[in-house]
Every structure is written in structure tokens, then in C-alpha cells.
N, C-alpha and C positions, 0 to 999 in steps of 0.2 A: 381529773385526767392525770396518769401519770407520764410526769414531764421526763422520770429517765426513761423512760421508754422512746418519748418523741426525741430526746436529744442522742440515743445511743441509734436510732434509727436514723438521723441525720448521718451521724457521721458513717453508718454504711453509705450511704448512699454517695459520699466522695471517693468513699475505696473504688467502688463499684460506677465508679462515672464514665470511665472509657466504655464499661460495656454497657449500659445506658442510652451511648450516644451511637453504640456502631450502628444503626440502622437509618444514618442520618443523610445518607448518600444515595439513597434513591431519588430518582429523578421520576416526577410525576407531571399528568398535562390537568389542570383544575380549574374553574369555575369560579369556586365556593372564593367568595374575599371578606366574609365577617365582618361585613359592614367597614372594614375597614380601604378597601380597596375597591375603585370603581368595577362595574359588570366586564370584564373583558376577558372572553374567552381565550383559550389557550396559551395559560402563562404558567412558565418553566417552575416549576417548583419541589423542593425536597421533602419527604413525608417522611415521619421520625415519629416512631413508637419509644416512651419513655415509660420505662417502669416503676409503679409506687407500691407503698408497702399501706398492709392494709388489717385493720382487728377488728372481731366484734370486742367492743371497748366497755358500754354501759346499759343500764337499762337508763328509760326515761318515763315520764309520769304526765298524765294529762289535767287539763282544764275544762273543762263543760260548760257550757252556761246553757239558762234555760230556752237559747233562741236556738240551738244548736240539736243536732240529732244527739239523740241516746243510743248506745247501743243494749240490748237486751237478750239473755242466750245461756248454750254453753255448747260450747266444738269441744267435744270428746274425743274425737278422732282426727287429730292431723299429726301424720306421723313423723313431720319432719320439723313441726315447732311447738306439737304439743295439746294442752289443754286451756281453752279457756273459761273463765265464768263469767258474766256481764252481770252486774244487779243495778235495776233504776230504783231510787227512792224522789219522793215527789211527794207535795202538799198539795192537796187539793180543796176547796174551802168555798161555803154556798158564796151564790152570786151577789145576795144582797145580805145586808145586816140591818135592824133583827130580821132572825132568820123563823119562821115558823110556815112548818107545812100544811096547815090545815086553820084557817082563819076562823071555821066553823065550830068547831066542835073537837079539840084534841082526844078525847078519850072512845071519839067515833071514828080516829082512823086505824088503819090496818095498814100491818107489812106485807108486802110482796114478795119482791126480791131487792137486792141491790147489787151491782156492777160494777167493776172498775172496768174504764175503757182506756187504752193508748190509741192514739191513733201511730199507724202503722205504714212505713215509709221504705220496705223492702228489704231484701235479706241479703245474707254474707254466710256463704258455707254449703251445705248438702242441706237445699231447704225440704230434700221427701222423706225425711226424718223428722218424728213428730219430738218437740220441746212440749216440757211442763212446768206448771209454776206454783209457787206457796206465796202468799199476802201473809205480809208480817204490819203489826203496827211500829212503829220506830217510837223506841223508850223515852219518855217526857223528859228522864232526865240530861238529852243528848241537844244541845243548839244544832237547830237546825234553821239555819237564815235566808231570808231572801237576799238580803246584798251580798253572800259573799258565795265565792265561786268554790268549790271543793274539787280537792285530787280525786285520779282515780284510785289513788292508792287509801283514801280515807273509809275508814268502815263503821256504820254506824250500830249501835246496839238495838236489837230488837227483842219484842216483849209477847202481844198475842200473835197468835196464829189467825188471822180473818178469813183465811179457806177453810174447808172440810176436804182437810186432804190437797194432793196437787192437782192442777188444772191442766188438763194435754190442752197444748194446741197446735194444728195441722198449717206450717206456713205458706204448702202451697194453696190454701182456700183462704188466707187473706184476704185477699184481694176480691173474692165474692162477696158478692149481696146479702146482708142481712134485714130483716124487718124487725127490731127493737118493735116495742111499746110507742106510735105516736112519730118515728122516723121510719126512712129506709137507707140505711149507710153501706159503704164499701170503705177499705183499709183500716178494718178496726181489729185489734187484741179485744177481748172478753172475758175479762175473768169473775166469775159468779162469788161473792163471798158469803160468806154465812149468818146465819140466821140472827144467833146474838148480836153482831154488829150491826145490824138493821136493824133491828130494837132500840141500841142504843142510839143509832144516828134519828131515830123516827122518833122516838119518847124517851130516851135516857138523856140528852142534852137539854135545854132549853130559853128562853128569852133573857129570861134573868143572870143566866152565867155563859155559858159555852157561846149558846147563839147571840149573844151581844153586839160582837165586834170582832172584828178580824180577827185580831192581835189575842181577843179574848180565847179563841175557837181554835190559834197554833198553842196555848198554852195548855189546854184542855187535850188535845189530841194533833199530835207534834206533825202522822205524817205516814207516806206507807214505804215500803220497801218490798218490792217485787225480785222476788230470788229465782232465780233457776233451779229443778233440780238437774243430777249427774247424767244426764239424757241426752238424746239430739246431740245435730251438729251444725250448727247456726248458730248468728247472731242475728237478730232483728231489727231494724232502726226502727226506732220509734221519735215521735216529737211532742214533747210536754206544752207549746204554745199553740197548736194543731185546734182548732174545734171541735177534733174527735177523741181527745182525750179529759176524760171527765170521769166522777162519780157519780151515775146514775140512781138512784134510789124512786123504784116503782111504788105504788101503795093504790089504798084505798082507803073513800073516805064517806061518811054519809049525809046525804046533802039533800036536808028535808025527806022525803018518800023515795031518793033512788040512790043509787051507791057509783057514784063515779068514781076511776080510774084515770091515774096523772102519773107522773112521774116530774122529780126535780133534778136538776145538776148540779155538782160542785164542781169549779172549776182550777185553774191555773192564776190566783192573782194575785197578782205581788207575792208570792209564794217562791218556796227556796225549791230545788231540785236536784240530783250528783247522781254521778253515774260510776258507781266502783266496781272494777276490773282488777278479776284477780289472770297471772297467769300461772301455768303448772308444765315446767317442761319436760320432768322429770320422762325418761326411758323416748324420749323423742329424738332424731339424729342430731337435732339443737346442744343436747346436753354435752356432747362431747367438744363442742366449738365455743360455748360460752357458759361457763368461764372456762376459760384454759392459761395453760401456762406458756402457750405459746408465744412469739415475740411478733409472730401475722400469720393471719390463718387464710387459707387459699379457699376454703366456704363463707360467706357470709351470710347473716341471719336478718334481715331489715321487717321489722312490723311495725304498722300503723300504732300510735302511740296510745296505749303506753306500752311498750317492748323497745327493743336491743336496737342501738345504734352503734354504727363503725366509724373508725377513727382511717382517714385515708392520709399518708403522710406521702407529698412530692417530693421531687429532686430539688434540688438545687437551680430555680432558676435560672437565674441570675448570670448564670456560668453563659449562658447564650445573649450573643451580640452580633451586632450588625444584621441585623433580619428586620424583614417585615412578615409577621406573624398574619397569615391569609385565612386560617383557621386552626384553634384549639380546641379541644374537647376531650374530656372525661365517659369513657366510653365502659362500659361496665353491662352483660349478660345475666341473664336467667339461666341458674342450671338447670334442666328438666328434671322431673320425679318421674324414671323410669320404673321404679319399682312398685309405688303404688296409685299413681296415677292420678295423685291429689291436686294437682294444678290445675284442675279444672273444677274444685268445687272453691280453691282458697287464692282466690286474683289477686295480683297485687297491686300495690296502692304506690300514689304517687311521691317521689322521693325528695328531699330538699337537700341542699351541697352547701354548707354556710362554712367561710374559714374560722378558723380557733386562734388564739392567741394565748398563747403561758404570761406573757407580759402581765397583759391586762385582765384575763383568765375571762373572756368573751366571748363570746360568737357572734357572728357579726355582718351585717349587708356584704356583699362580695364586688369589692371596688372596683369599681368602671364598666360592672355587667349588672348587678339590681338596681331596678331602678326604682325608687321611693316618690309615693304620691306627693302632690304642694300638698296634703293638707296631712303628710305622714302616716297618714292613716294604713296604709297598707303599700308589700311591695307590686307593682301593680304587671312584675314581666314574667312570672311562675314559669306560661307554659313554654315559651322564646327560650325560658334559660336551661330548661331539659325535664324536671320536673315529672313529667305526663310518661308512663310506658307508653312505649313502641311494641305494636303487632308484627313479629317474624315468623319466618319457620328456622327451626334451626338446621344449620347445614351438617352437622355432625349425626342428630338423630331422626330429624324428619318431622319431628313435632313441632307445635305452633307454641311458640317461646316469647318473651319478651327481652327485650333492653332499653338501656338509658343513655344517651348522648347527652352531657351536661356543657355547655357554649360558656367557654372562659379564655375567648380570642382577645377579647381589650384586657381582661386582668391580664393575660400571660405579656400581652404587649406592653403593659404597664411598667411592669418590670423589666423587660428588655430595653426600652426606648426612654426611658423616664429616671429605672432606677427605682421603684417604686418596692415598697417591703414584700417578700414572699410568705407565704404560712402554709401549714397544712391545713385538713379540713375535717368537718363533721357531716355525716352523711347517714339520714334519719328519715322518719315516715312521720309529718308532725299534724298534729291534728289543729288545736287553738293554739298556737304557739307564737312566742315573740323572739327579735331578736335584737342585739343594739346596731344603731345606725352605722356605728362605725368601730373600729376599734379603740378609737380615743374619744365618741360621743354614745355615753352610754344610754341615750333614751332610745325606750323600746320601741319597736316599731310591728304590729303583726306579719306573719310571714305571708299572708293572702287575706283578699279582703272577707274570704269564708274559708274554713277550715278547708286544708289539703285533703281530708280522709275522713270519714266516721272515725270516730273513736274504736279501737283492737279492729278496724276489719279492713284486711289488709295485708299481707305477709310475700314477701318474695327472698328466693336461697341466689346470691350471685356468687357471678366466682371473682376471688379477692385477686391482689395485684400478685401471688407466685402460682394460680393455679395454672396447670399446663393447657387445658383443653379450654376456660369459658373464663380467662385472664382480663382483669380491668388494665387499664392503660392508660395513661397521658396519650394523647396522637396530639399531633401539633405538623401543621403544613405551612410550610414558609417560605419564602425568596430573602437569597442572599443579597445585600447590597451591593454596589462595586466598592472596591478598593478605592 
């Protein structure tokens, strides 16, 4: 994070303090007491719109694990953040060891076909656009681990091709009925691979070496990687621990005077999995707002991670005294996409608010509003503390928009009544994400006890703290104390 930015952004904000505060003198009749004030209607209060400064700042990078959704895809067309690509790679590996298909007689069985399946957990984007795929095997020479988590930004090397060619597939018939060989499933991927690799997996492996043992079977054949091609405009969730995701391998075998048909599974166990997201912003309205050399940009670009997070910098709290703080909030709009009318294939996702500190250089629970489980495992108040979009119409265009009200009525009190440190803040779309408990206890704590988001899917444009029409804001309602 650059700190002369935060610090030169400070000190505007004491030039600029009178005007900050002139809208401090409205008188309002409220309800709302933030928990900090009993239920009593009609009390005198002043409503003060505070303005902050605000940038797309970074990109950020995600964590996947294999209990967690995949994303798999690629959005071609979204004109205001661009391009994405999803690719899942995933081990899959027979169910038992030793492994042999045919107990009878190996040189009397036969190939079928074989199948990689995901199981399939719903889409993100313009699902009446058909997606295609390539099966790659991922190169032996690449660790590819069950215990360890990989970024999305990690990319692994691939070696065969296991399709004949790319595989379409139509996301809105997902969700129909298929009859495999011996099932009948619903929410499955499909992808038919080829012939060679069904050879190998049927008679090219066997007891002695590959099929031995687990450990024997990753070193022998590390793993796949499922790529998109440049097509389609989705993402897909998929789930690697699902019982619909598996390597099917059909066959035939002969069995005394008749020839039966079976089919086995490889599955998901103890196996490693990543999910690498590439993004491509280039000629999308994105590219002119990040990077920039602006000092706050009045658009903001927020995506489900891994993408672009902003840097929200406050006033000066501090400077306010003698109140009792009835409610605060962090209030931030959807700009609509009038021009192409993308907001209805590309929803967006839920946002998190964590303050920052240069000190300690952390991000960090948001004191006196998260609230952390006894057993720290998670913060357990997401949707209370704003998190979740709001369904509006907007009063400007008439369309059905979204915003965010983020609840920072005991922080901002904190600092009024207490004297309590102020900061800016980080303001992101995080998927597996942690954060530290505090800003002088740095164990991590997850930000939700399951991910905020699928991984990339996800995307909303707001308007930053100087845009004239869809302007984020401090609002803060308060009663004065007496003299």
C-alpha cells in the first residue's frame, strides 16, 4: 500500500474540514440507535454526510481448497471489467489400491470410452453461450500436492492433450438428466476424452507400478487440467469433493461365454486440486481506472477475488466530540451499465470493509463491530455488518441497482467516547480469506465461516467518494450532548 498517498490524503482532508462538516446541522426525527441507544422514537437528531477519498488501489489473489467451489469458464464479453479465464486442475485416482479392472482375464478386456466428470454447482455470467474445453494432463515434472493450498495466480505446466479437440458444453442443460452407463445423474460436466488415454488407463498402468498405491499413481500421472477455450461467457462452479465429480472409465470384459459391461471410478482422495484465474482487462472501461495515476478515482472496480480492491481513506475522526453516535454507516452505490446492459448477466458479489494500518502494515477485525467466534474460527456478523448487496431501483435511472450500507456505529463511537485510534480502510470481494484479529494481534482469523464469493464470480462498478451522481459517503446520525 502506498503510505504517501494515505498520508498526503490525510492531510487534505484537514484543509477540507470545514467543508466536510457543513452539512452537520440538519436536524432529523430517527429511530435507528445502533444498538447503542434504547428503542425510542422520535429523537432530535443531526444527520451529516462526511466525505472520503477513495482508489482502485491493488489487485488481490486467491486460496481454494478442495472443500470449496471451483470456478471454471471464460467471460469474453464484459465490457466494463473485461476478460476472464478459469482453469480447474484436479487429481483424481482409483478408489482402491491395488487397483485392476478386470480380475478375470486382462487381455479379454476392452475400451469403451472414458469421461471426466465435475460435478456442477451453477453458473455466473451469460449462461445461453455455449463454453468449450481441452483436457490437458499436468507435466509429472510439476508438485502437485494434497496438503498445500495454491493461488489463483499459480499456473501449472501441461504436457498431453486428453481430448480430440475442444469439448462444447451448453450451461443451460446442466442441470438436465443424463443416463451414463449403470447411473441416472443431474448437475454434471462431461467431457469425453480420448482414446489413447483409455488404453493407458485400462492396460498401460498396472499392479506392479502405477496401480500399487496412491502415492505410486500421483507419481506416475500427476493430474488433469481442464482449460477453457476463448469462447462463452460464464463461469461455472464446480465442486471437486461432490460425488459427481470423477473419472469414469467404461469398458468391457469377458467373462466365461458372455461379455459384460461395467464401468469404474477414480475419485477425489487425499488428492491435491487449484483453481487458476487468469484476468485480462485490456480495452474494457476498467483499464482506464486501474491503474491510474490518479490520487481517487470517482469509479470503482470491486471483483470477487482474485481482482481489484480499493483503498477508502476517512476524515479525521477524532475532531468530533461530545455526541452520541445513533448510527454510522458507510454507504456506497452501484453505477448502472447503461450502455450495455451487462448488469444483468455480471451480479455482484458480497463486499468485506476491514481497516488497514501502515503501523503494523495489517488488515484487521474492525473494532467494536466484528465480532470473532470463542473458538476464532470465524467472524461470525458478515451479513449485520453490511457485506450482503441491497436490491434497489435507482432514483436517477429507473433501473434495478444495487448498494452497500456497511454498520461502523460502535467503531465511529469508539473514537468519539473512548479516544479509540482511527484508520482507513480496505474494501474487497474476498473469497477464502483471513484477516488479523486485531491490529496488535496478528493471528488470523477467516473472514466467514465459508467463503464470501465463488472465486472471479462476482464484479460490481460503484461510485467512489468525489463522484457527483452515485458518491460513497460516511453518514453518521447523532445527538448532541448538553453542555
Amino acid at each position: 500500500m502506498n503510505s504517501a498517498i494515505v498520508k498526503r490524503n490525510f492531510i487534505l482532508f484537514f484543509i477540507l474540514l470545514p467543508v466536510l462538516f457543513s452539512s452537520c446541522t440538519k436536524i432529523v426525527t430517527t429511530d435507528i440507535g445502533g444498538g447503542l441507544l434504547p428503542g425510542v422514537d422520535g429523537i432530535n437528531a443531526k444527520d451529516s454526510f462526511l466525505t472520503v477519498i477513495t482508489k482502485n488501489i491493488g489487485d488481490s489473489v486467491n486460496h481454494v481448497t478442495n472443500t470449496q467451489d471451483f470456478s471454471l469458464g471464460y467471460i469474453s464479453n464484459d465490457p466494463l471489467f473485461g476478460k476472464t479465464s478459469a482453469t480447474v486442475n484436479v487429481q483424481l485416482v482409483p478408489t482402491t489400491f491395488p487397483t485392476e479392472f478386470n480380475t478375470f482375464n486382462r487381455d479379454s478386456t476392452f475400451f469403451d470410452s472414458i469421461v471426466l466428470v465435475l460435478s456442477y454447482k451453477g453458473p455466473y455470467g451469460d449462461s445461453f453461450q455455449n463454453l468449450a474445453f481441452r483436457v490437458y494432463q499436468i507435466s509429472n515434472d510439476e508438485p502437485f500436492l494434497a496438503d498445500s493450498v495454491y493461488s489463483s495466480a499459480h499456473f501449472f505446466q501441461k504436457v498431453n492433450e486428453l481430448t480430440d479437440g475442444p469439448v462444447s458444453v451448453n450451461p443451460i442443460n446442466l442441470k438436465d438428466s443424463v443416463y451414463p452407463r449403470g447411473e441416472a445423474a443431474t448437475n454434471q460436466i462431461r467431457l469425453r476424452l480420448n482414446q489413447s488415454f483409455g488404453e493407458l488407463i485400462l492396460h498401460g498402468f498396472d499392479t506392479a507400478h502405477a496401480y500399487k498405491s496412491d502415492s505410486l499413481f500421483k507419481q506416475y500421472f500427476r493430474g488433469f487440467s481442464v482449460v477453457p477455450e476463448q469462447t462463452g461467457n460464464c463461469l461455472l462452479r464446480v465442486n471437486l469433493q461432490d460425488t459427481n465429480t470423477k473419472l469414469a472409465v467404461y469398458y468391457r470384459f469377458q467373462n466365461g461365454g458372455t461379455i459384460d459391461t461395467t464401468v469404474s471410478y477414480f475419485k477425489i482422495n487425499s488428492s491435491a486440486g487449484a483453481n487458476n484465474i487468469r484476468r485480462d482487462r485490456s480495452g474494457a472501461q476498467v483499464a482506464n481506472y486501474y491503474p491510474s495515476s490518479n490520487t481517487q478515482d470517482s469509479i470503482l472496480f470491486l471483483e470477487a477475488s482474485p481482482g481489484i480492491f480499493t483503498n477508502v481513506t476517512f476524515p479525521p475522526l477524532n475532531t468530533l466530540s461530545n455526541i452520541v453516535i445513533q448510527r454510522a454507516e458507510l454507504t456506497m452505490e452501484q453505477i448502472p451499465d447503461l450502455t450495455y446492459g451487462s448488469d444483468i448477466f455480471f451480479t455482484p458479489p458480497q463486499l468485506f470493509l476491514t481497516p488497514y494500518s501502515t503501523d503494523s502494515m495489517r488488515r484487521f477485525a474492525t473494532p467494536n463491530v466484528a465480532v470473532i467466534a470463542a473458538d476464532s474460527a470465524s467472524i461470525t456478523n458478515t451479513s449485520s455488518m453490511g457485506c450482503v448487496p441491497l436490491k434497489k431501483t435507482d432514483v436517477l435511472t429507473g433501473y434495478s441497482t444495487y448498494s452497500y450500507s456497511f454498520d461502523l456505529t460502535r467503531y465511529v463511537q469508539g473514537i468519539v467516547t473512548k479516544g479509540q485510534k482511527s484508520y482507513n480502510f480496505v474494501l474487497f470481494a474476498p473469497g477464502n480469506d483471513f484477516i488479523a484479529a486485531s491490529e496488535t494481534n496478528p493471528f488470523r482469523i477467516p473472514i466467514a465461516a465459508s467463503p464470501l464469493n465463488p472465486p472471479a464470480a462476482g464484479r460490481v462498478r460503484l461510485g467512489g467518494g468525489n463522484n457527483t451522481a452515485y458518491r460513497m459517503k460516511l453518514h453518521i446520525v447523532y445527538s448532541p450532548l448538553p453542555h
